[in-house]
N, C-alpha and C positions, 0 to 999 in steps of 0.2 A: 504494500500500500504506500502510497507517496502523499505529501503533505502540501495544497494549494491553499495560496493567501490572494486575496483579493488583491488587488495591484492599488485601491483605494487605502490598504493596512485596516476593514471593517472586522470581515470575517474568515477564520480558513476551515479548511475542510479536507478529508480524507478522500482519494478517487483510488478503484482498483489499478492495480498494475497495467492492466490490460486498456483500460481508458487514454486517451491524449484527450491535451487541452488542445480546442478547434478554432479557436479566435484566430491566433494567429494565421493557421493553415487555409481559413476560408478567409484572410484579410480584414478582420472586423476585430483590430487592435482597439477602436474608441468605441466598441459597444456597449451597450449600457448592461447586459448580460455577459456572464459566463456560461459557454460552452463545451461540455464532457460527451464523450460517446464511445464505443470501440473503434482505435484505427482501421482495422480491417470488418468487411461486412457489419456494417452497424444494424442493429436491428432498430433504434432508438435512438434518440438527444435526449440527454440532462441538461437543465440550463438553472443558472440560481442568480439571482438579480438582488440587490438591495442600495434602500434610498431613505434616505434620511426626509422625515417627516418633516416640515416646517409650516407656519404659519400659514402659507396660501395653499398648504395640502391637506387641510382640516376637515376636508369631505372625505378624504382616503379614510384618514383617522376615524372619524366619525363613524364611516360604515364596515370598518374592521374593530371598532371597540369591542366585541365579542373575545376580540382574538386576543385583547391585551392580559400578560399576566404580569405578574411580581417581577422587575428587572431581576436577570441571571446573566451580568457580563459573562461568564463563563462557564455556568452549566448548559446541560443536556436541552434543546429546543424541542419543546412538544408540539409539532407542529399540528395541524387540520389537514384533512386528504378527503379530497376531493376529485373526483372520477368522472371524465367526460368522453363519454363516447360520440365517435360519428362513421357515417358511411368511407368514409375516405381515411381522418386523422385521429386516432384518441390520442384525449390528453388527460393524466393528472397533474394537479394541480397541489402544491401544500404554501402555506404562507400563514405568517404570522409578523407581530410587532415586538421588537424587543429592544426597551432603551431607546424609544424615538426611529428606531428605524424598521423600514418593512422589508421584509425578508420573501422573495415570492420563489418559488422553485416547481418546473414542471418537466415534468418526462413525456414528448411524444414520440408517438412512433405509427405506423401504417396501419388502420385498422386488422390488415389479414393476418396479422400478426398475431390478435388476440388471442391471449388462450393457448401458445404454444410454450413449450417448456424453457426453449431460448427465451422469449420476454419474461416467463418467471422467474428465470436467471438473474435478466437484468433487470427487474423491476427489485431483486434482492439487493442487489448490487447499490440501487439508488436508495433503497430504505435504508443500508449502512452509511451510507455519505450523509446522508439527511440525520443522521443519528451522530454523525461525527463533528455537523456545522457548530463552529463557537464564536462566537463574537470576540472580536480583541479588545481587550480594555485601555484606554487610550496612553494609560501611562507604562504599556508594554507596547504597544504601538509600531515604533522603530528598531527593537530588539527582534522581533516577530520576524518583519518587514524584511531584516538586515540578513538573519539567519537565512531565510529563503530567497534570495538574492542572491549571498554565497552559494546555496545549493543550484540557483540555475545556471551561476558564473564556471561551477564544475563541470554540470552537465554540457553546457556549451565546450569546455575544456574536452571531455571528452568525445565529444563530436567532431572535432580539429585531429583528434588521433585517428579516429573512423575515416575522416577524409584522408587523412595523415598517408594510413594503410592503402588505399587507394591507390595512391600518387604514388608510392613507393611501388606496387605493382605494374601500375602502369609505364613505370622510369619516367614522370612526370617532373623535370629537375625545378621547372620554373614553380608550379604548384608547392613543390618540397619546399623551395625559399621558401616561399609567400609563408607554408602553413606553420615551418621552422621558426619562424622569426616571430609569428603568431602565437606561438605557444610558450618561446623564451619570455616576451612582454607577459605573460600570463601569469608564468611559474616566480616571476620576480615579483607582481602586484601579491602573488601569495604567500611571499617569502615574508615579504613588508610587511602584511598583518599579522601572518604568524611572529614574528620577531617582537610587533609593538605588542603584541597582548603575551608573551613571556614577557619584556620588559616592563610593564601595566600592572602586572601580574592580574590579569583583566580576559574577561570569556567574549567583554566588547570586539564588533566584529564592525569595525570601518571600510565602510564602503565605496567609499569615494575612486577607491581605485580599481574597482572591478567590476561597479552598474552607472551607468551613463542612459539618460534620459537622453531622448531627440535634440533640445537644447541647451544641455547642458557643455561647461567647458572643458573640453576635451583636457584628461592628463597624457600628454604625448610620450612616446616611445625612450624618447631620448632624456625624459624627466624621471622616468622610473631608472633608469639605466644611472642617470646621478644622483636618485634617492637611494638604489641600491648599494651604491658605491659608500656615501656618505653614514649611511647605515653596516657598515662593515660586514655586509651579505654577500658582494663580489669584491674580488681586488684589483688594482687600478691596471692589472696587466689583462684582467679577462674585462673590463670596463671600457678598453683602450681597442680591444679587438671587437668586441659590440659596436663602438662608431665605425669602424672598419668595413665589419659586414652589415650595419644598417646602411651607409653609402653603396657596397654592393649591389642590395639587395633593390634597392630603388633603382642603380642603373639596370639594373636588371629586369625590373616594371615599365618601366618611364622610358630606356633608351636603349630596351635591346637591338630595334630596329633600324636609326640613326647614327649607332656607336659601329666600332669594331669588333664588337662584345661577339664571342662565339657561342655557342650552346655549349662547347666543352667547356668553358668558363665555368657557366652560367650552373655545370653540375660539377665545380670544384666548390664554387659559391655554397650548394646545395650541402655536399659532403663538409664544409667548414662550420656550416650551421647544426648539422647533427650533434660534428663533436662538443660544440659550446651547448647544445642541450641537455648532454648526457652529463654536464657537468653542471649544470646549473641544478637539474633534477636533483641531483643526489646535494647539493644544496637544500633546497628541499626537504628532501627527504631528511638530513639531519635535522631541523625545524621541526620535523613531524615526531623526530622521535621525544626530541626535548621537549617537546607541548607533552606527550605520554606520559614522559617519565616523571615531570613536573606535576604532573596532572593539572594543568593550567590552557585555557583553551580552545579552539577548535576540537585538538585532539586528543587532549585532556580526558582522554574516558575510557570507561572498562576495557574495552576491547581494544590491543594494537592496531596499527594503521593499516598493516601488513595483513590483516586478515583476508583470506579471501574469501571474495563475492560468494554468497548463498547463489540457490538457484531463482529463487524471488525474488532479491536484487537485482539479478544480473535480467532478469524480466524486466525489472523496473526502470534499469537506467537502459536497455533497451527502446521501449517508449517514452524515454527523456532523448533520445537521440532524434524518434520519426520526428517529437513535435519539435526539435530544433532543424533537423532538415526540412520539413513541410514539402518532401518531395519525394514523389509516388514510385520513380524509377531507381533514386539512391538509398530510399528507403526498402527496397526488393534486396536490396544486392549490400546490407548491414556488415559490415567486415571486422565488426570488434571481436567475434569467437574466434577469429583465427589466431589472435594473441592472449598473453596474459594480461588482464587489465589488473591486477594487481604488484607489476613490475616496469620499472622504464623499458619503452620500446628501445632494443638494440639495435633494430634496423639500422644502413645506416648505405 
């Protein structure tokens, strides 16, 4: 089971493994709903919507006063269910008021559907999500918000390995730059928090360096590479070769055509960015161990880092990967089982 927060920090919820979130993949990032379903043959949509009551919405209120009870920032939602059928679409329905806001959630799907053991399935499925909705309480708000941010900043991390593996198959050298240099900038923004929250001695998880809103101001490549430096996380001799292959790596985007630049370069280029991976990782990886051993943290917790993936897991960050690809032909042809996901990729 995976843990979704509303992108507003109201409420999160539990969705099966087997579910993606669909906003992004149908392009409906500013919907006023959330949409869950199966990525493959959906029999159904879950959708869970909520909106803060205010003054010129006192007819909502008004004809949902039935449904008000005792604020429960954090307990169990007793919702109402409500069952509509049609020749074409049934729908239910559940919604309630909690703390000023209304909470609406419906499951449709094809009437012909009625009544087979598949919708019993997934009508189970939506009663445990519906059982799992919590509201956040505002003064936990951005600790919520922050944690699950980190977790989509990995999952997106591991989808760059997915393509990663790809590209190495295919001896795609110009891709290996790009996804190389993509993943060093990654593994450094997470060096940076792991190091301030051992420093902190703090479970605080600053986010500044790893989720970017549309307009927000970008922290560039070359700022993390002198935060790292400055932060005693690389040394000025692998700091000094980071500007090196960042200028590569751009003639490499911008002027392979123009320049004199070969393709044999272009995969020395590729091969020099492996080895500063594998070395930055295990950077890393030291971070991860001192957050354990500390118990301070990220990874500050029972289980070592090094564990590996269940098989429910490895389900789960599965369908962390379709709904970061949002694409039906890359999403067939998923290439994370061919490696260990709980060891740095050697490839090289």
């Amino acid at each position: 089971m995976r843990q979704f927060v509303d992108n507003s920090g109201r409420y999160m919820l539990i969705i099966p493994p087997d579910w993606v979130f669909k906003n992004d993949i149908y392009a409906a990032k500013n919907s006023v709903s959330n949409c869950f379903e199966l990525y493959e043959n959906p029999i159904g949509s879950f959708q869970i919507s909520c909106h803060l009551i205010t003054n010129n919405k006192t007819n909502i209120k008004s004809y949902l006063t039935k449904l008000i009870k005792q604020d429960i920032p954090s307990g169990r939602i007793d919702f109402k269910e409500k069952f509509i059928p049609d020749d074409d679409i049934d729908a239910y329905i559940w919604e309630d008021i909690i703390n000023n806001n209304y909470l609406s959630c419906t499951y449709t799907y094809e009437s012909v559907q009625r009544g087979t053991d598949e919708l019993k399935e997934e009508l189970d499925k939506v009663r445990f999500c519906l059982s799992s909705i919590r509201m956040i309480d505002e003064k936990y708000k951005d600790s919520v918000l922050n944690s699950y941010r980190f977790n989509q900043f990995m999952n997106s991390y591991a989808a760059s390995v997915d393509l990663l593996q790809r590209a190495y198959d295919n001896g795609s050298a110009i891709e290996i730059t790009v996804l190389l240099s993509n993943q060093i900038d990654a593994l450094l923004r997470l060096a940076l928090i792991l190091k301030k929250q051992l420093d902190d001695k703090s479970n605080i998880i600053d986010t500044i360096l790893i989720y970017q809103r549309e307009h927000d101001k970008p922290v560039m490549e070359k700022q993390v590479y002198r935060m790292a430096l400055e932060n005693g996380i690389i040394s000025k001799d692998l700091h000094n070769k980071l500007y090196i292959l960042y200028d590569q790596r751009n003639k490499v985007i911008h002027r392979y055509i123009i320049t004199d630049l070969l393709t044999k370069n272009v995969f020395e280029t590729a091969f020099e960015y492996s080895q500063i991976e594998k070395q930055i990782a295990k950077i890393v990886k030291k971070y991860e161990q001192m957050q354990y051993i500390a118990k301070i943290g990220i990874y500050g917790i029972e289980e070592s880092p090094d564990k590996p993936l269940s098989t429910e897991e490895q389900d789960e960050l599965l369908n962390s990967l379709k709904e970061k690809h949002a694409h039906v032909k890359i999403n067939s042809e998923i290439t994370f089982k061919k490696f260990n996901l709980n060891s740095n990729n050697e490839k090289a």
